[in-house]
N, C-alpha and C positions, 0 to 999 in steps of 0.2 A: 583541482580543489580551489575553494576563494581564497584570496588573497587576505583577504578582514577574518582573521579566524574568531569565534565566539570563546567566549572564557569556559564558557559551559554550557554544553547541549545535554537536554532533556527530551528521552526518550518516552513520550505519554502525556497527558494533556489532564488525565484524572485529578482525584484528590491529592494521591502520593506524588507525582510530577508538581503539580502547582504548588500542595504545601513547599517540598522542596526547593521552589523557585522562588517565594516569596520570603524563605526563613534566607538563601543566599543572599537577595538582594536585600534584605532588613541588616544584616551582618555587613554587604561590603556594596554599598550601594551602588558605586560606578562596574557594575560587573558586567559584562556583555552575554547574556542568557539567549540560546533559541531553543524556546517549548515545542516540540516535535506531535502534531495530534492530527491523526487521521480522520478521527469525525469530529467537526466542531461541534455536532447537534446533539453526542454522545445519545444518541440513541441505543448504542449496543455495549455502552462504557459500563464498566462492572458497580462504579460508584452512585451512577444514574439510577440504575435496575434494583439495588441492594432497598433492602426493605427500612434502613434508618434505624435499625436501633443500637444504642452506645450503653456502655456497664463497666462496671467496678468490677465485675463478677470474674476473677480470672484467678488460678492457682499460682503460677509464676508470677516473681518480684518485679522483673521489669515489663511484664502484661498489666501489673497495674498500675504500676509507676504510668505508663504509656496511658493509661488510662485515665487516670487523675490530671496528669498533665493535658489532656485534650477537652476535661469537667470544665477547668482553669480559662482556659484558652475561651470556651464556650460563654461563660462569666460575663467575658467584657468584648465579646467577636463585633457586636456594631460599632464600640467606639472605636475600636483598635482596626478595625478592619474598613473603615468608612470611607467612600471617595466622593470629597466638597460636601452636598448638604445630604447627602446618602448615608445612611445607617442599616447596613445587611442584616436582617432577619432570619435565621436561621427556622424557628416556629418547634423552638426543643420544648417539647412536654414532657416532666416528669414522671413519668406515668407509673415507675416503680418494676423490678423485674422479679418474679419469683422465676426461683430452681427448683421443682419437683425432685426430689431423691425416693430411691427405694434401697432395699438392701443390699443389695448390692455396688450401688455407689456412697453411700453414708461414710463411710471413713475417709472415702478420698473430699466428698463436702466437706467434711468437719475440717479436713486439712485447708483446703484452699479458702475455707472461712479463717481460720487462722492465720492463715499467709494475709488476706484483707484485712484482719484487724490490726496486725502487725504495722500495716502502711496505713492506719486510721481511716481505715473506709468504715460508713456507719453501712456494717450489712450484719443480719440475725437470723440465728435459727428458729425454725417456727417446727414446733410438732405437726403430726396429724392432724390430733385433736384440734390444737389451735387454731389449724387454718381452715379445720370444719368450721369454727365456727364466726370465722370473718369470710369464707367464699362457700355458703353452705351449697352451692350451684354446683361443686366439683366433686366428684365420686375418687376418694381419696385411700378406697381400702385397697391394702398392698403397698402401700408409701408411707416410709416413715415421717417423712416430713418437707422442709424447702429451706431455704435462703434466700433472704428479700431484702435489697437494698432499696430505698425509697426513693433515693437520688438518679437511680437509674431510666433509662426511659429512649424516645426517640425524636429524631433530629429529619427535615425536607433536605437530603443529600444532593439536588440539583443546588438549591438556595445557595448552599455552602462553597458548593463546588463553583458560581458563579462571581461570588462575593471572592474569592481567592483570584480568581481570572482578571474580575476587575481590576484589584488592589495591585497587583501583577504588573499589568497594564500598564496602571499609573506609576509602578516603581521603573517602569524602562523595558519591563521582558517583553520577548520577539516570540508570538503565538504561530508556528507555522503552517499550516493544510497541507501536511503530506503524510506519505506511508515511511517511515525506516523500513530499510531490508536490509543492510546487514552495516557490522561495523567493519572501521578501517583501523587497522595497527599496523606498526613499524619495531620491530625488536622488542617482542613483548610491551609494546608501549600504545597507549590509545593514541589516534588520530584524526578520529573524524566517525563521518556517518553516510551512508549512501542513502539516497532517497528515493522511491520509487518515480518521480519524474525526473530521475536521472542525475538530480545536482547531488555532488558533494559537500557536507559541511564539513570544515574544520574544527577541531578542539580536541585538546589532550585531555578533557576532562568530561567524560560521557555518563549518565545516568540512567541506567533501564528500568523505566519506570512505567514499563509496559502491561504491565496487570498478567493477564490470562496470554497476552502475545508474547509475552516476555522471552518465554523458554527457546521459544522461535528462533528469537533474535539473536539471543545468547547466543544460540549453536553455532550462527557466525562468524563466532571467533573461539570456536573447539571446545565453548563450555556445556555439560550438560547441567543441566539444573534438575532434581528432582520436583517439579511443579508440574501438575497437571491442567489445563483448563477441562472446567467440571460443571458441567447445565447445573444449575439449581432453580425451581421452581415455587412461584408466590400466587397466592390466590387471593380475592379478596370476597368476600360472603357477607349477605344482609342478615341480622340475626335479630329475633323480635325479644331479647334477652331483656330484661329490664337496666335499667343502667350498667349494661354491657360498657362503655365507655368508661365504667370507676376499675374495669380490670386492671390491671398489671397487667406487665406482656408476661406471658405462663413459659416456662421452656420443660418438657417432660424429658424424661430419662431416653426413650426411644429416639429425642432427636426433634421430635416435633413443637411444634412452637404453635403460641398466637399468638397478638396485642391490638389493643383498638386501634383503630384506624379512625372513626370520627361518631356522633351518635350511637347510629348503627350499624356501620362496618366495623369487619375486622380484619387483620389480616392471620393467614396461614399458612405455614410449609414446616420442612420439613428437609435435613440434608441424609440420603440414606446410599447405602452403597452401591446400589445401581442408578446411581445418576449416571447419564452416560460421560464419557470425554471426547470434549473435540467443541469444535467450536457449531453448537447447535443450540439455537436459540429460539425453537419450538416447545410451544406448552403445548401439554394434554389436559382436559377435563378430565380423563379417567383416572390419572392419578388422585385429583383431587375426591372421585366418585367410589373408587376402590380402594387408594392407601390412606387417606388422609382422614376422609370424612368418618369414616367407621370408628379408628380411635380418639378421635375429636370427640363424637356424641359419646363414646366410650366415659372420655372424660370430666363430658360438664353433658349429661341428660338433655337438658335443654338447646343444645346443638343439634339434636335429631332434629328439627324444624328448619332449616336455613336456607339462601337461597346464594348460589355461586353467582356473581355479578360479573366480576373478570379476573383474569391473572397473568404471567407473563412469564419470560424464563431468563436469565442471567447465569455471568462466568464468575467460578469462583477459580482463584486460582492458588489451588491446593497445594500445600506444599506437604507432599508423600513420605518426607523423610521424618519429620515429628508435626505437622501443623501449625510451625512456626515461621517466621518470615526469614529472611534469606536477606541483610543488610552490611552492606560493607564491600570494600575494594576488594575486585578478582585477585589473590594471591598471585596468580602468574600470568596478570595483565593489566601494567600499573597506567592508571587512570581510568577504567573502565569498572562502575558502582553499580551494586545488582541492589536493587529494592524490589523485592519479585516473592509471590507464594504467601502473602496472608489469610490464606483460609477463611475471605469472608470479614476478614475484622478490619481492611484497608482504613474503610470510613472514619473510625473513632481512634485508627492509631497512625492518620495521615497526619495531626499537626506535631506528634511528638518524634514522629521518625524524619517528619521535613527538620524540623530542628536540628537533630542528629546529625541526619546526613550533609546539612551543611556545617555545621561545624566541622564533620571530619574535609569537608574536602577544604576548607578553609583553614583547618590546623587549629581550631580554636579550643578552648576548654569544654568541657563536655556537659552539658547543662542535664543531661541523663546516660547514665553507661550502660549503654545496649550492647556492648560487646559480644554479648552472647551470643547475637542472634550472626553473628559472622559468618559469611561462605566460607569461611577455611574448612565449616566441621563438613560439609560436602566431601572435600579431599581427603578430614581424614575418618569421615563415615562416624563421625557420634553425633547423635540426634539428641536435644535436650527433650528430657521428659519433665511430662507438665502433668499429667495423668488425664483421661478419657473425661473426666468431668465436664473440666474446664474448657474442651472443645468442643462447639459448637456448630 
């Protein structure tokens, strides 16, 4: 092992490793950090591939707290995140989210609308009727209605993720080009990291902020994590819709989505239960030709006319046991932090769990109490329910 140990190594190089390193080093600035990232180009990074969109839209108290706090963050990300005459742009358009309901999810909407007003989110129910007659484009029989925050919308996920690396950078943190393969402990205690070119790093204080690798990694020190990495597939389609571009991104009850992408693109997918697992990051067009497109034109008529441009595939890394994240010290392996299993939502709840997690590892007051989202309930098998709504 090195002799200079690190105060703190970070496992991942994503949004959730960076935010993490940058809320450390804003809290205790002489900290000695090395950011651990196998691709610098993130080509196959879950943050990179993710389609950008951020919501208020969540049933859980601290899903929106996380959420609000990252609107907040967004606010002021050029000035606060600037390095010298630089001001990062992020390029967030409000564009506004509806939720499609039908009968069968309506009471649990109506809840997790409640739970949002509760935390002052401006999100409203809209009837049918109603939203006949503000998107008369959507074929709406069979659905009671939706939820639409207007504040909601999407965010250039590389932008973001770049503008954190930078600010990083200039705070002191140590970016490194390697693979982790497993960790080191000593009597229940962390100690370091192996690296697949073979160095050792030092630190009692280790972070798996490995995304979709994560569970991997874990297992090298006897933890299983219920997280799976899970293909999810994104399309992007030219549509000759008339001001297709004043959409909202739409999310239907089956799972399927779209939001404008620019004029006349849109984007579309869809998270369904045969996405396969593993790490496979092949698109099909047939998906798109067979599961997607059919209820698409199902939905807005004028989608029978479109044209698939391109699409791509990305990890989500699932967390199997409620679709929540997995945040906090291994119970029976002190120094080692699992940030692991967001289901997709990494993007928009990277600056409020970077926060967090440093704080806990710094002992500090807790600027949001995520407690909940603890590995302990792993060990003792209770999963927090948030209800099928508000999972996306």
């Amino acid at each position: 092992m090195r002799n200079d140990p690190y105060d703190v190594i970070i496992v991942g190089g994503g949004v959730m490793g960076c935010c993490s390193a940058y809320y450390l080093l804003s809290l205790q600035d002489n900290l000695r950090i090395a950011i651990i990232e196998r691709d610098p180009s993130y080509e196959r990074a879950s943050t990179t591939l993710c389609n950008g969109n951020i919501r208020h839209q969540f049933a859980l108290k601290e899903n929106i707290q996380i959420s609000q706090y990252t609107f907040d963050v967004l606010s002021r990300f050029g000035q606060t995140m600037g390095v010298g005459q630089s001001k990062p742009d992020v390029g967030f358009v409000p564009t506004g989210n509806l939720f499609i309901v039908d009968a069968k999810g309506q009471n649990a909407a109506k809840k997790g609308l409640a739970a949002q007003k509760e935390q002052g989110c401006d999100v409203n129910w809209f009837s049918a009727e109603q939203l006949s007659k503000q998107y008369d484009m959507f074929e709406l029989n069979g659905y009671k209605g939706g939820t639409f925050c207007a504040k909601d919308g999407k965010l250039d996920p590389y932008s973001m993720l770049m503008a954190y690396k930078a600010k990083i950078r200039q705070m002191g943190g140590n970016f490194i080009k390697d693979e982790a393969v497993s960790f080191v402990s000593y009597n229940n205690c962390a100690q370091g990291v192996t690296l697949a070119s073979g160095t050792t790093l030092k630190s009692e204080i280790i972070i798996n902020c490995a995304g979709a690798w994560g569970p991997e990694l874990a297992e090298t020190a006897g933890i299983k994590m219920p997280v799976l990495p899970t293909r999810r597939q994104v399309f992007v389609f030219k549509t000759r819709l008339k001001n297709a571009n004043k959409l909202p991104g739409v999310f239907l009850p089956s799972g399927l989505y779209f939001q404008p992408e620019s004029h006349d693109l849109m984007i579309l997918g869809r998270s369904m239960d045969t996405d396969p697992v593993g790490f496979n990051f092949n698109w099909e067009d047939s998906r798109f030709m067979e599961d997607l497109w059919p209820e698409l034109a199902k939905f807005v008529p004028a989608f029978e006319a479109i044209k698939m441009i391109r699409g791509w595939a990305g990890l989500y890394a699932v967390s199997t046991m409620d679709n929540n994240p997995f945040i906090g010290q291994w119970p029976e392996l002190k120094g080692l932090y699992l940030v692991n299993g967001f289901s997709g939502h990494g993007l928009q709840q990277g600056p409020a769990v970077g926060r967090y997690v440093a704080e806990m590892v710094l002992d500090q007051p807790f600027s949001l109490d995520l407690s909940i989202f603890s590995p302990e309930r792993i060990l003792d098998g209770k999963p927090i329910c948030e209800g099928d709504w508000a999972i996306v």
